[in-house]
PDB file of N, CA, C and O in Angstrom:
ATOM      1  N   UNK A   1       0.844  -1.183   0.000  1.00  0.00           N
ATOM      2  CA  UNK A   1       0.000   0.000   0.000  1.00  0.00           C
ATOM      3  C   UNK A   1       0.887   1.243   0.000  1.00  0.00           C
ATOM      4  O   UNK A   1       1.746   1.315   0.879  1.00  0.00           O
ATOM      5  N   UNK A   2       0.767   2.259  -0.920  1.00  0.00           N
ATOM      6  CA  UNK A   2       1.517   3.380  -1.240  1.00  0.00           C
ATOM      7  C   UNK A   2       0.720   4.601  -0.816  1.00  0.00           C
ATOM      8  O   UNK A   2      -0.420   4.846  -1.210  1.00  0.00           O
ATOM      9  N   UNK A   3       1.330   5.240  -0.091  1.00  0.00           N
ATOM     10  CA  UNK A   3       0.782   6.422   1.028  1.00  0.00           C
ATOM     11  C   UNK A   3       0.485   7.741  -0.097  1.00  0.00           C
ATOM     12  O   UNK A   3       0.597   7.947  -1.306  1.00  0.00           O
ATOM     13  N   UNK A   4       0.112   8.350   0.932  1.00  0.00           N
ATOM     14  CA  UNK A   4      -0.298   9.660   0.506  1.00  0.00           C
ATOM     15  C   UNK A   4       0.488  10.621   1.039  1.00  0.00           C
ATOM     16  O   UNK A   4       1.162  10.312   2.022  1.00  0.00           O
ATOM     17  N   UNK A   5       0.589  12.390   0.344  1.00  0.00           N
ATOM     18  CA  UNK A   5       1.636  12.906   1.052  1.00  0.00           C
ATOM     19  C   UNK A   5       0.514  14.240   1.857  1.00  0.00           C
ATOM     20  O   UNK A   5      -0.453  14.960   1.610  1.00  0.00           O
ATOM     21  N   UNK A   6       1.177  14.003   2.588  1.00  0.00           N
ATOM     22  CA  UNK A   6       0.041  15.232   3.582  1.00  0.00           C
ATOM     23  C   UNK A   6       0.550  16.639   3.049  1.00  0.00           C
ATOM     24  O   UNK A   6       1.692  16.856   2.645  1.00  0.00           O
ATOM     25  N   UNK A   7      -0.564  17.626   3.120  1.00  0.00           N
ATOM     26  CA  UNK A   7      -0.248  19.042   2.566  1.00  0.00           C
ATOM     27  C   UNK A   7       0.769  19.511   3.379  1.00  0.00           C
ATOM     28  O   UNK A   7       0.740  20.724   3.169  1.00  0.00           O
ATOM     29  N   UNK A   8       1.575  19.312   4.112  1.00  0.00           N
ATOM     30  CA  UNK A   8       2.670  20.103   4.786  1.00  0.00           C
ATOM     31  C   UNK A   8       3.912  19.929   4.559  1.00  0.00           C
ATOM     32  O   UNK A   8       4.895  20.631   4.796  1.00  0.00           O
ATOM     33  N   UNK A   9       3.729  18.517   3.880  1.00  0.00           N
ATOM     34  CA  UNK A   9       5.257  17.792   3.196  1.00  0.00           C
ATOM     35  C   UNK A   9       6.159  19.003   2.748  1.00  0.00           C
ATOM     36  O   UNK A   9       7.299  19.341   3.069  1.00  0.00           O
ATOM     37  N   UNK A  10       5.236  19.524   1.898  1.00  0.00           N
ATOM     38  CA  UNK A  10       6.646  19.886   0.507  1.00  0.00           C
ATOM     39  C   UNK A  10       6.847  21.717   1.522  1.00  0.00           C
ATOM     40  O   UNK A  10       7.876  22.181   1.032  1.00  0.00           O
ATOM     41  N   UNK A  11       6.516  22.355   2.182  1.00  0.00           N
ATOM     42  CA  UNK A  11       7.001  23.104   3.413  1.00  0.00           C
ATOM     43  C   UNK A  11       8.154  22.592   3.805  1.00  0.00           C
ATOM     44  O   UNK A  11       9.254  23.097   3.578  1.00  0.00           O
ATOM     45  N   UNK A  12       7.892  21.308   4.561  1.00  0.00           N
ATOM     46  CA  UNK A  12       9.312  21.384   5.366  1.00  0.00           C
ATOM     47  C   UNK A  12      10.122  20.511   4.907  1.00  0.00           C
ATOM     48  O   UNK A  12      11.045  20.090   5.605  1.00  0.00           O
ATOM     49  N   UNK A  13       9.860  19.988   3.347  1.00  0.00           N
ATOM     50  CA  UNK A  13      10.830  19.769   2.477  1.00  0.00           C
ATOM     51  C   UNK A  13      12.239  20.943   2.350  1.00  0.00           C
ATOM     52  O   UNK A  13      13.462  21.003   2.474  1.00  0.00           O
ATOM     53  N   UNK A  14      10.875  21.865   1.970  1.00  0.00           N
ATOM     54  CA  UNK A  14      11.208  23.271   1.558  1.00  0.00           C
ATOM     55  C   UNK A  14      12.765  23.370   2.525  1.00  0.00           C
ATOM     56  O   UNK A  14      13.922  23.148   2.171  1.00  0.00           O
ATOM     57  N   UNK A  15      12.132  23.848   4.010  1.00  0.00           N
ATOM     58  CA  UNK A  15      12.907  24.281   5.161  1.00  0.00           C
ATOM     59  C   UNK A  15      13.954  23.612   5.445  1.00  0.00           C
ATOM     60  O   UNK A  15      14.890  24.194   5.993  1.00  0.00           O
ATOM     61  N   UNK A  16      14.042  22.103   5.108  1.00  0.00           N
ATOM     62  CA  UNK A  16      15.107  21.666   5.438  1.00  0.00           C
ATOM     63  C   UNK A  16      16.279  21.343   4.654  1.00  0.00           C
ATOM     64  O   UNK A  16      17.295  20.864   5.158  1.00  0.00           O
ATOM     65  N   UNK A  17      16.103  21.682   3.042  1.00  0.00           N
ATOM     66  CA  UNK A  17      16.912  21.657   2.171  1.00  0.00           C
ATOM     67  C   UNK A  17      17.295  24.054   2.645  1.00  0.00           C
ATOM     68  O   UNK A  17      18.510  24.250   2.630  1.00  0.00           O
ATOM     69  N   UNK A  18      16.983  24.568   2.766  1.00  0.00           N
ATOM     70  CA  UNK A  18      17.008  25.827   3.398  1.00  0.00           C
ATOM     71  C   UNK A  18      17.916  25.444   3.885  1.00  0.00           C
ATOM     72  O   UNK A  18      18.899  26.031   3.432  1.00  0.00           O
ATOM     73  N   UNK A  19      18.264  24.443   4.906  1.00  0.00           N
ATOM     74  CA  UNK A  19      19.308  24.595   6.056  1.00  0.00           C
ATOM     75  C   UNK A  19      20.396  23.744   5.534  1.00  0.00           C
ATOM     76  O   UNK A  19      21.116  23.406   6.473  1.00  0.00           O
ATOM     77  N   UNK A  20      20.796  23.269   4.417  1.00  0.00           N
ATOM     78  CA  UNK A  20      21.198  22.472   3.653  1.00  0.00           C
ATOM     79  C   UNK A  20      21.476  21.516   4.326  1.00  0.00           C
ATOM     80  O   UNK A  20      22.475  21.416   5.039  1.00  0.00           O
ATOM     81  N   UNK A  21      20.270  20.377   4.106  1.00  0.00           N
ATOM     82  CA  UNK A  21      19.840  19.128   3.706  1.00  0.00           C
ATOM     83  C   UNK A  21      19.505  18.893   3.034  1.00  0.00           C
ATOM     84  O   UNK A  21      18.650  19.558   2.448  1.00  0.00           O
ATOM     85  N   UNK A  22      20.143  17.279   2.468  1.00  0.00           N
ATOM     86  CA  UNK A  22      19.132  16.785   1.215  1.00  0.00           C
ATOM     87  C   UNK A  22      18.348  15.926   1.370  1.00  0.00           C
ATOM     88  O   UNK A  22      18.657  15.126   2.253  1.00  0.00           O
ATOM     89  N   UNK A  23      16.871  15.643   0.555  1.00  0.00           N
ATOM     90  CA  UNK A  23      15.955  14.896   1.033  1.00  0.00           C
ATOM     91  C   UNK A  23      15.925  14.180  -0.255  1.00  0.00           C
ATOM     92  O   UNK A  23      16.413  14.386  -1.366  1.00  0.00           O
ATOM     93  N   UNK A  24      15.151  13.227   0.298  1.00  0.00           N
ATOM     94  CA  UNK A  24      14.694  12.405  -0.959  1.00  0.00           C
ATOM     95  C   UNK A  24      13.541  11.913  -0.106  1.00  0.00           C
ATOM     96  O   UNK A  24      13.518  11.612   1.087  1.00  0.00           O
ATOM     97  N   UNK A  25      12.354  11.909  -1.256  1.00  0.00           N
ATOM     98  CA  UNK A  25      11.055  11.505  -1.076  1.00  0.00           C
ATOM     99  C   UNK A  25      10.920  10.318  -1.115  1.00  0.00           C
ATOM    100  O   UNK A  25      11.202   9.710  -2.148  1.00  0.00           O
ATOM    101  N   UNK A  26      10.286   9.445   0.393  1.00  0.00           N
ATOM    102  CA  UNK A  26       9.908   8.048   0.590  1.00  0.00           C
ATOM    103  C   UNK A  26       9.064   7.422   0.569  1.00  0.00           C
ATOM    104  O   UNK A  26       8.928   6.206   0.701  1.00  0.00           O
ATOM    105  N   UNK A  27       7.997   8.699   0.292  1.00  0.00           N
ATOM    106  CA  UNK A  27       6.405   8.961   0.522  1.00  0.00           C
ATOM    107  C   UNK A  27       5.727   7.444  -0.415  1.00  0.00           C
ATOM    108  O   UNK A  27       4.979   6.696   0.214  1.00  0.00           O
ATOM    109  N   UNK A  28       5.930   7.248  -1.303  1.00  0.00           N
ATOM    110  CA  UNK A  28       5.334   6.238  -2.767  1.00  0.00           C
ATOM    111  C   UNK A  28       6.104   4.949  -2.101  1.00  0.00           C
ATOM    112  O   UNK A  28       5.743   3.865  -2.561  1.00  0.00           O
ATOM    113  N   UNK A  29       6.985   4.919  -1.216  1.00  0.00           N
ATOM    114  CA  UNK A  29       7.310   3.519  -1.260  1.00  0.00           C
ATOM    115  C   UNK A  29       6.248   2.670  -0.384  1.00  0.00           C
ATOM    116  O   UNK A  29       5.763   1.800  -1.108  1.00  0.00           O
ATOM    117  N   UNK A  30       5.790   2.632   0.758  1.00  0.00           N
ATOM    118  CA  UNK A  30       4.585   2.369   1.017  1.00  0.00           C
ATOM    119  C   UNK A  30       5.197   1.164   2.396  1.00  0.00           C
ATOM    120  O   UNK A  30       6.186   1.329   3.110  1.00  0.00           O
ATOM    121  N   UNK A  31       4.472   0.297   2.408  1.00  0.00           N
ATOM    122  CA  UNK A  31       5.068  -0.898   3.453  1.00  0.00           C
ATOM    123  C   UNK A  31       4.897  -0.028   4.749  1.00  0.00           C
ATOM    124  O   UNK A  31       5.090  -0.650   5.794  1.00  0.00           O
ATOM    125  N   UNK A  32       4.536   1.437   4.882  1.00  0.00           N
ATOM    126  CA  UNK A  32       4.728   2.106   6.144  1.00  0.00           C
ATOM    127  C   UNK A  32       5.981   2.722   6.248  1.00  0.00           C
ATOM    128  O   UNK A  32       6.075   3.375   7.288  1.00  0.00           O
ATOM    129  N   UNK A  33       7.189   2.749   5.384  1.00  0.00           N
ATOM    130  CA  UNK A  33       8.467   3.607   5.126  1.00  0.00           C
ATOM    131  C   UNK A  33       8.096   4.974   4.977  1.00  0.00           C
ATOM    132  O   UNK A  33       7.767   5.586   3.961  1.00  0.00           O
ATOM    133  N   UNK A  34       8.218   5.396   6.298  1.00  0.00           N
ATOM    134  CA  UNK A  34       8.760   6.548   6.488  1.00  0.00           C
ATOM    135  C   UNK A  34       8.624   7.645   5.211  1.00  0.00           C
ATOM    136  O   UNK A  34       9.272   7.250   4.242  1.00  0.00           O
ATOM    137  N   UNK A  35       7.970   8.868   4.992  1.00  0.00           N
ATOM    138  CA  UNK A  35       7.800  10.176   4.061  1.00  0.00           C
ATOM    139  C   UNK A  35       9.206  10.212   3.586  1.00  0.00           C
ATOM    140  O   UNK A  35       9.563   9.718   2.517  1.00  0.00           O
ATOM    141  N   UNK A  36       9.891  10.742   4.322  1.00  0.00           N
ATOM    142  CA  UNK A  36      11.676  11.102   4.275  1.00  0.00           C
ATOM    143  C   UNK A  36      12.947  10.631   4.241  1.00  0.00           C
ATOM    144  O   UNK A  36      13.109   9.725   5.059  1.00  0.00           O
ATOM    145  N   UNK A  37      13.659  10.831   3.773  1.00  0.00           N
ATOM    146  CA  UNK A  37      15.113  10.337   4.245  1.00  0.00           C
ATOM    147  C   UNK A  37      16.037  11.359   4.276  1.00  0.00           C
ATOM    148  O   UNK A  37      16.283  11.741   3.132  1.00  0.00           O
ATOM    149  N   UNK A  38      16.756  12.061   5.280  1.00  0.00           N
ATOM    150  CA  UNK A  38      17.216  13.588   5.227  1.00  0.00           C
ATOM    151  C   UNK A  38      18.601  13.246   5.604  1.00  0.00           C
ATOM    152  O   UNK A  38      18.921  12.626   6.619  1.00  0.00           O
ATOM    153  N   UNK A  39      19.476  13.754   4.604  1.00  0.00           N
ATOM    154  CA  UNK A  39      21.008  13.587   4.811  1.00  0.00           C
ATOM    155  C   UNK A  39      21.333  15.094   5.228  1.00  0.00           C
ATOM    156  O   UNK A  39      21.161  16.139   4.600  1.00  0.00           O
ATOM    157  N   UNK A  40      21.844  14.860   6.459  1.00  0.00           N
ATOM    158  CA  UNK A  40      22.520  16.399   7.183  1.00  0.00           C
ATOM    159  C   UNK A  40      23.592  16.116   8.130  1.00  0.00           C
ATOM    160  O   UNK A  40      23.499  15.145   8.881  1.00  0.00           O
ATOM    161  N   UNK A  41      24.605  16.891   8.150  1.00  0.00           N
ATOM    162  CA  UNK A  41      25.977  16.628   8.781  1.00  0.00           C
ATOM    163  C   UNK A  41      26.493  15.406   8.709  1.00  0.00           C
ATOM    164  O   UNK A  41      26.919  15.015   9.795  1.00  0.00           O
ATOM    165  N   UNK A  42      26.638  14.484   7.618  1.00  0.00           N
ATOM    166  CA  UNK A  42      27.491  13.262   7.560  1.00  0.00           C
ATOM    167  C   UNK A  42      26.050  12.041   8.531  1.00  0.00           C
ATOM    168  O   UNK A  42      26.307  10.905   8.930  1.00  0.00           O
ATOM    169  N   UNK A  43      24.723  12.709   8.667  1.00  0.00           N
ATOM    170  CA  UNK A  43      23.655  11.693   9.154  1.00  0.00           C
ATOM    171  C   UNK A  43      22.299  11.794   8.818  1.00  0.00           C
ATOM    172  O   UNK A  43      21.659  12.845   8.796  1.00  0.00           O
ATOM    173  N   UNK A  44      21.906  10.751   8.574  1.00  0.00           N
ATOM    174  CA  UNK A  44      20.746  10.111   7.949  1.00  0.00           C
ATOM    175  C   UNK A  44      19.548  10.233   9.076  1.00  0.00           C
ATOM    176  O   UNK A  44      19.383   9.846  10.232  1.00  0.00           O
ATOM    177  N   UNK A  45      18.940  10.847   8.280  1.00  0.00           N
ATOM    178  CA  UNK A  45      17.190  11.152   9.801  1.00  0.00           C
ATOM    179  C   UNK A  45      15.950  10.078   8.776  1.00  0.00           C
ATOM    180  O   UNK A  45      16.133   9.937   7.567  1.00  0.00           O
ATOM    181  N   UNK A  46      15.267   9.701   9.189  1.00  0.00           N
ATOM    182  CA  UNK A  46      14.114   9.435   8.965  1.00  0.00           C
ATOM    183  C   UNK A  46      12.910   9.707   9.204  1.00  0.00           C
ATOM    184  O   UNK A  46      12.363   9.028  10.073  1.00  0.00           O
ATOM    185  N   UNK A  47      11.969  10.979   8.387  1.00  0.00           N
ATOM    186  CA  UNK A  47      10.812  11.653   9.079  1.00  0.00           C
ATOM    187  C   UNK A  47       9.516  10.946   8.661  1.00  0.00           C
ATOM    188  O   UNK A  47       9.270  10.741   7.472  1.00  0.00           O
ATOM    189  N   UNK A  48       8.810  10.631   9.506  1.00  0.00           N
ATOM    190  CA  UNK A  48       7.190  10.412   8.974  1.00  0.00           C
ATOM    191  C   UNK A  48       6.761  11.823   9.355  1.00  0.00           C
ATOM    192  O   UNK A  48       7.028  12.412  10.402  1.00  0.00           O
ATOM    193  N   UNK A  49       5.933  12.331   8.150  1.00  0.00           N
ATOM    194  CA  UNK A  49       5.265  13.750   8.522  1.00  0.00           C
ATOM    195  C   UNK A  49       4.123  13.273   8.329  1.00  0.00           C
ATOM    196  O   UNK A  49       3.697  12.542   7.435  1.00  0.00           O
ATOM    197  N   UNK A  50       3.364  13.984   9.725  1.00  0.00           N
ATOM    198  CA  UNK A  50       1.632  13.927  10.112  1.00  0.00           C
ATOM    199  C   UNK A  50       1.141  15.326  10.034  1.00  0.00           C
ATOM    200  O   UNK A  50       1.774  16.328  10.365  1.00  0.00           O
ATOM    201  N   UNK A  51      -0.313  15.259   9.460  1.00  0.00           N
ATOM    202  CA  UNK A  51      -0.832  17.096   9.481  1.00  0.00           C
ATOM    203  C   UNK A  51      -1.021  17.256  10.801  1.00  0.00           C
ATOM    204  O   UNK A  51      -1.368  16.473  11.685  1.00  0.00           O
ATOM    205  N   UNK A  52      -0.640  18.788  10.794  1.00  0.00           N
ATOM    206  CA  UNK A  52      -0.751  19.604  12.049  1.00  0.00           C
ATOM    207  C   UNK A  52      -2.724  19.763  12.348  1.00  0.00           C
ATOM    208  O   UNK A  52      -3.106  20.240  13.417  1.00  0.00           O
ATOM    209  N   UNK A  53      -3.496  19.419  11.545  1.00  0.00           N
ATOM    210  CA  UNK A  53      -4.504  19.717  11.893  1.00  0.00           C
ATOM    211  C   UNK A  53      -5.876  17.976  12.149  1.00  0.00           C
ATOM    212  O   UNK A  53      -7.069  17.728  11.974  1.00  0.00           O
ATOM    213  N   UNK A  54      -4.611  17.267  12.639  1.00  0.00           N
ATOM    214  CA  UNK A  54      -5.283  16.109  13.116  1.00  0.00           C
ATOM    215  C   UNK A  54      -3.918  15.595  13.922  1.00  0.00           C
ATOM    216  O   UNK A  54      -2.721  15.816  13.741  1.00  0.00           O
ATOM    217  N   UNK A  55      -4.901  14.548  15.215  1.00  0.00           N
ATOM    218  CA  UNK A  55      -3.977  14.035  15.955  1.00  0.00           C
ATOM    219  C   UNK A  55      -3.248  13.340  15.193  1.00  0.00           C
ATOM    220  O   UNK A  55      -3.488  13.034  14.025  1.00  0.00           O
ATOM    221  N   UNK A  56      -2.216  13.034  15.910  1.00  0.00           N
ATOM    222  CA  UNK A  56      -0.980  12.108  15.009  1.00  0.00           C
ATOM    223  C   UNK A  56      -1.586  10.694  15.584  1.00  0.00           C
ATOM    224  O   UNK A  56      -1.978  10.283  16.677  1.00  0.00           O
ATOM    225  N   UNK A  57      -1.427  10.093  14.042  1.00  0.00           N
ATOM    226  CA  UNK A  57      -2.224   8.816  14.052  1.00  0.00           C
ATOM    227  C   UNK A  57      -1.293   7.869  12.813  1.00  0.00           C
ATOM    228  O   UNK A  57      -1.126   8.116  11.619  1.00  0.00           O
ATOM    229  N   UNK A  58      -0.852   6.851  13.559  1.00  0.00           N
ATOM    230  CA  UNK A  58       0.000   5.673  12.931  1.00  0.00           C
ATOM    231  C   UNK A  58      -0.921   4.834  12.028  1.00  0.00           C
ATOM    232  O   UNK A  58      -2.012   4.617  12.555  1.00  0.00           O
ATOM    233  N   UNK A  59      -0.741   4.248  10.664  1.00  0.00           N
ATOM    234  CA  UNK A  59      -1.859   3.137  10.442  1.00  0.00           C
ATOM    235  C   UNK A  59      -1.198   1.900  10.748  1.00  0.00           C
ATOM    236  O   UNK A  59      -0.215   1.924  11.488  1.00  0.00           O
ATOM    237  N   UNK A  60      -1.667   0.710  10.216  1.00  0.00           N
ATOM    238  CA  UNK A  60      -0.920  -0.318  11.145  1.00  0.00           C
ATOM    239  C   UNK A  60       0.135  -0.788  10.498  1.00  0.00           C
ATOM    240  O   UNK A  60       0.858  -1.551  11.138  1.00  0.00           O
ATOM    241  N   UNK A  61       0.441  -0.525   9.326  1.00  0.00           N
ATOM    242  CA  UNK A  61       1.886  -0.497   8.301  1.00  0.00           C
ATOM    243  C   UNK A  61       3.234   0.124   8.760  1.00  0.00           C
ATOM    244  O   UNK A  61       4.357  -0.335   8.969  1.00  0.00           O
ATOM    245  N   UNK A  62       2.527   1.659   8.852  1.00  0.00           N
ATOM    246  CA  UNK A  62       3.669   2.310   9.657  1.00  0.00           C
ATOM    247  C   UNK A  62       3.697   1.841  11.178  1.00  0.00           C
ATOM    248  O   UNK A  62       4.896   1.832  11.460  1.00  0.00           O
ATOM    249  N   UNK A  63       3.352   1.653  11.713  1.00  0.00           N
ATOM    250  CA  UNK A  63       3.492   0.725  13.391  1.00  0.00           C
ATOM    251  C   UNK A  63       4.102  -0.143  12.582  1.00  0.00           C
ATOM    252  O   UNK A  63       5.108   0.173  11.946  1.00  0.00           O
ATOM    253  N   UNK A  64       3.598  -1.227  12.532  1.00  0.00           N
ATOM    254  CA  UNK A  64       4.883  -2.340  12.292  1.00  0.00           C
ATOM    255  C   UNK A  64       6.318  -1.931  11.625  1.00  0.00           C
ATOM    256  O   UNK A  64       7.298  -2.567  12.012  1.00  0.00           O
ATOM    257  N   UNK A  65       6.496  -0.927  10.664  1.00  0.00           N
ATOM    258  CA  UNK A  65       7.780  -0.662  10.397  1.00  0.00           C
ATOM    259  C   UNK A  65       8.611   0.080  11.394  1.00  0.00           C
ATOM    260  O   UNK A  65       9.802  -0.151  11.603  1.00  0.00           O
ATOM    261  N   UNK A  66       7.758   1.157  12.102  1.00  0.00           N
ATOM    262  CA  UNK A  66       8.542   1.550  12.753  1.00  0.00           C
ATOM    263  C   UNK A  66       8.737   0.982  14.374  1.00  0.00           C
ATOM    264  O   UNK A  66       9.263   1.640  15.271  1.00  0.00           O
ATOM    265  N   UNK A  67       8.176  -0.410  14.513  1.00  0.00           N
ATOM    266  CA  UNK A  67       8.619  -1.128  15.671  1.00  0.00           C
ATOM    267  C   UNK A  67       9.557  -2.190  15.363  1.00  0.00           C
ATOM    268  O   UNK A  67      10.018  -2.892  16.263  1.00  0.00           O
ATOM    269  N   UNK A  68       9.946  -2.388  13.836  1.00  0.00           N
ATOM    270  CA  UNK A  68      10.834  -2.950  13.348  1.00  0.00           C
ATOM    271  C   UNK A  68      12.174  -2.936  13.211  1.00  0.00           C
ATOM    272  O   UNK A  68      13.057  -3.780  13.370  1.00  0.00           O
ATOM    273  N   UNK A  69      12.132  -1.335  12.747  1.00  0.00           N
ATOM    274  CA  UNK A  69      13.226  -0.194  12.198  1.00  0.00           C
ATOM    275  C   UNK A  69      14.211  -0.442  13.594  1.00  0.00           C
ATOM    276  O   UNK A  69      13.920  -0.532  14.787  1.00  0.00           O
ATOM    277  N   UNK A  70      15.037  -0.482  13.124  1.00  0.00           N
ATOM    278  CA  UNK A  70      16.848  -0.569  14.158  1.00  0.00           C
ATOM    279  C   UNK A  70      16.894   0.949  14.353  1.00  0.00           C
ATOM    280  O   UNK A  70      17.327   1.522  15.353  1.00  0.00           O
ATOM    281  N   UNK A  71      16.607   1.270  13.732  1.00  0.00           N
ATOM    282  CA  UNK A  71      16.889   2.842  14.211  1.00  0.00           C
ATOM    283  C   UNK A  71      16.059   4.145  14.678  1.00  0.00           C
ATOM    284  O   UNK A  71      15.170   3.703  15.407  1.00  0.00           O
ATOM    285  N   UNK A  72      16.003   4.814  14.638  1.00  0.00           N
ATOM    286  CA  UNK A  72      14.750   5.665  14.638  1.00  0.00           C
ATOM    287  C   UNK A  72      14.204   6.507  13.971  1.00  0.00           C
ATOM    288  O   UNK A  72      14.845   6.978  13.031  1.00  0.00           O
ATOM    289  N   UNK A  73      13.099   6.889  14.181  1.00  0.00           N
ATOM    290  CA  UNK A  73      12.500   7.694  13.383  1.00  0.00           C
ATOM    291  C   UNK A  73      11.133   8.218  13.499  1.00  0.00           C
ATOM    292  O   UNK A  73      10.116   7.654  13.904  1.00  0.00           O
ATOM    293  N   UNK A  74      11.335   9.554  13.010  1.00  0.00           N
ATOM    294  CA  UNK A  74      10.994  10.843  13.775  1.00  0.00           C
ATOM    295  C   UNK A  74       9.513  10.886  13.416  1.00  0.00           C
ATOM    296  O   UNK A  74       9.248  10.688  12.230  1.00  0.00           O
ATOM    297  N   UNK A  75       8.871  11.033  13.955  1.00  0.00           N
ATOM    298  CA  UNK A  75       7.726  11.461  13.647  1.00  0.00           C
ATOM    299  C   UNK A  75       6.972  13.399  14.069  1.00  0.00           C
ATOM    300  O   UNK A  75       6.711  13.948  15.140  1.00  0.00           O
ATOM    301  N   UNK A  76       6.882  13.794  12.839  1.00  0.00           N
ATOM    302  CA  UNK A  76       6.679  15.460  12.797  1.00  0.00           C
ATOM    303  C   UNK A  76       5.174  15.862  12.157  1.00  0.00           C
ATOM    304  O   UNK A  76       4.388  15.282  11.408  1.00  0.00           O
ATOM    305  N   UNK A  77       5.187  16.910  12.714  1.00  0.00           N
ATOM    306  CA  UNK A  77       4.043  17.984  11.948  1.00  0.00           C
ATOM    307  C   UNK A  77       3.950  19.235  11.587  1.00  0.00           C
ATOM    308  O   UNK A  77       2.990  19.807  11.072  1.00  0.00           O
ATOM    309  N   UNK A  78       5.526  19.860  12.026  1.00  0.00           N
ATOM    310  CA  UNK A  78       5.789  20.723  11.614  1.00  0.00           C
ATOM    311  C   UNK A  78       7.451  21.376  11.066  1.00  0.00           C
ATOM    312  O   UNK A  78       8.532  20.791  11.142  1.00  0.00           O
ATOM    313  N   UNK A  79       7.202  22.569  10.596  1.00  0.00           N
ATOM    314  CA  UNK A  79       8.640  22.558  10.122  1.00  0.00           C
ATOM    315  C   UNK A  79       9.494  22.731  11.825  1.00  0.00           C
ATOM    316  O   UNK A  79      10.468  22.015  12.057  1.00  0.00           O
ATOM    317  N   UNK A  80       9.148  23.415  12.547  1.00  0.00           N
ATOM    318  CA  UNK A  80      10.452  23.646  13.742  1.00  0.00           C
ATOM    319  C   UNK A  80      10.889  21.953  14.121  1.00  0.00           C
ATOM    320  O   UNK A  80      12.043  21.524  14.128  1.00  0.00           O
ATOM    321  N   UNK A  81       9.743  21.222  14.398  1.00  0.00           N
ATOM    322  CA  UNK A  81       9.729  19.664  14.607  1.00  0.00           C
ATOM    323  C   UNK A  81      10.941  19.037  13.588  1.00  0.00           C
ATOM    324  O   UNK A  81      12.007  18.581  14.001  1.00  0.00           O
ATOM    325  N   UNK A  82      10.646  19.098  12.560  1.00  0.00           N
ATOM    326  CA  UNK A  82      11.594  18.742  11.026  1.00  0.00           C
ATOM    327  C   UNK A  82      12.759  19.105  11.708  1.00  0.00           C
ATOM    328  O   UNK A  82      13.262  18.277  12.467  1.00  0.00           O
ATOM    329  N   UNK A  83      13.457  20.607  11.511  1.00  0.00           N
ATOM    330  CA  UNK A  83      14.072  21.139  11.973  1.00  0.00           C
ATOM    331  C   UNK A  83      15.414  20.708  12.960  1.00  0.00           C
ATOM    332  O   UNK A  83      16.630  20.604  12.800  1.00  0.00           O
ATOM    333  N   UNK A  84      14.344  20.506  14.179  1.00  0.00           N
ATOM    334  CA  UNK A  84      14.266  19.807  15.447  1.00  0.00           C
ATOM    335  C   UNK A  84      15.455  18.013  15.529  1.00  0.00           C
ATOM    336  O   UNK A  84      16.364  17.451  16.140  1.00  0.00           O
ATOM    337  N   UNK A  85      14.672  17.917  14.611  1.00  0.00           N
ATOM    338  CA  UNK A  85      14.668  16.125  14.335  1.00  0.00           C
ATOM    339  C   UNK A  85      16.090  16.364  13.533  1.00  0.00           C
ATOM    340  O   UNK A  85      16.716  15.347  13.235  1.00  0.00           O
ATOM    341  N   UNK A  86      16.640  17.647  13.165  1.00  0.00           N
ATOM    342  CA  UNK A  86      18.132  16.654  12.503  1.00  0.00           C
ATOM    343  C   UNK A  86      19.132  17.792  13.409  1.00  0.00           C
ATOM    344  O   UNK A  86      20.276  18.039  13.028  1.00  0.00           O
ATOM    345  N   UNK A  87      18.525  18.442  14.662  1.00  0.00           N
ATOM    346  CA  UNK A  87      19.530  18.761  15.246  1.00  0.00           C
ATOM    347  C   UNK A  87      19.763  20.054  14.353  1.00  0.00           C
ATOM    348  O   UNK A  87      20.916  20.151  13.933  1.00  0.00           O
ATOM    349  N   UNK A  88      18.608  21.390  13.866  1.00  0.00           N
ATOM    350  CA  UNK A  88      18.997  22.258  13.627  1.00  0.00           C
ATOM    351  C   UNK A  88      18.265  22.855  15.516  1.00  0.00           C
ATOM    352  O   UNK A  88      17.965  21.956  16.302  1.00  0.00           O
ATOM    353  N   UNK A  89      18.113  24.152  15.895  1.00  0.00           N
ATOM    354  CA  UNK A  89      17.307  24.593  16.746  1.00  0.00           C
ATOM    355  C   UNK A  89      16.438  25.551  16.665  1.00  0.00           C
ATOM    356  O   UNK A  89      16.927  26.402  17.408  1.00  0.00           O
ATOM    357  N   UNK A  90      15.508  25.957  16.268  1.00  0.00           N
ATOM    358  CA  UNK A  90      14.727  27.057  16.274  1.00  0.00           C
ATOM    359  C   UNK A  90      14.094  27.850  17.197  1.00  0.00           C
ATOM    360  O   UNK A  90      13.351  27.528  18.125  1.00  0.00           O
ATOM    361  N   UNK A  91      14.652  29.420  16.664  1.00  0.00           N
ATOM    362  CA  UNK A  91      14.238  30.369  18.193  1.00  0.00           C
ATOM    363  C   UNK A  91      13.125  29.911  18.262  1.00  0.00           C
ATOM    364  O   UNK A  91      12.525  29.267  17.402  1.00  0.00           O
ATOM    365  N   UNK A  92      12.708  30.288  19.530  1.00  0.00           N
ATOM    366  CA  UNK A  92      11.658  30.326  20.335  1.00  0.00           C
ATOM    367  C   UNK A  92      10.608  28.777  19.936  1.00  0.00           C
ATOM    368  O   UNK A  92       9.388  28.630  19.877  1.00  0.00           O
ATOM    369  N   UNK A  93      11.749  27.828  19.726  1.00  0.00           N
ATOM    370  CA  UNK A  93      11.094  26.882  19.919  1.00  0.00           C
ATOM    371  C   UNK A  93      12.034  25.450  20.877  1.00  0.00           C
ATOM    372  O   UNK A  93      13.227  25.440  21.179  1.00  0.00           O
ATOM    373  N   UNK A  94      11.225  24.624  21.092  1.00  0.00           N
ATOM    374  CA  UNK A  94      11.767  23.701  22.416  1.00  0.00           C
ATOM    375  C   UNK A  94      12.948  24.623  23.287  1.00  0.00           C
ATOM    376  O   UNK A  94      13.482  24.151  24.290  1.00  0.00           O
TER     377      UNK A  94
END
């Protein structure tokens, strides 16, 4: 099953190639893999992005991958969150 991309994606696509990162879109691969894959400072992030205007809600694809996954991965809804998740900091946020 191949996901859908929530309207906030291509924002903090936007923002985080801004802070130079590169992304590549994971969104179409489906199995529950993760929206993102964000290369920044010599490290690899993995974002699932959820809309800011519903609770954050796993389906049962993404649960099983990401109770699978050896590593981690981030789950966001916004750009400071994005941000956040590869270790940039944003004023007046966290």
């Amino acid at each position: 099953m191949r996901g859908r991309t929530d309207h906030n994606q291509s924002e903090i696509v936007r923002a985080l190639m801004a802070v130079g990162a590169t992304v590549t879109d994971l969104s179409q691969v489906g199995g529950g893999c993760p929206d993102l894959l964000v290369g920044f400072q010599h490290r690899n992030y993995l974002l699932e992005i959820k809309r800011e205007d519903k609770p954050i809600r796993l389906t049962t694809h993404q649960k099983i991958y990401h109770e699978a996954w050896r590593g981690k991965v981030h789950i966001i809804q916004t750009v400071p969150e994005a941000l956040n998740a590869i270790g940039v900091q944003v004023k007046g946020y966290m």
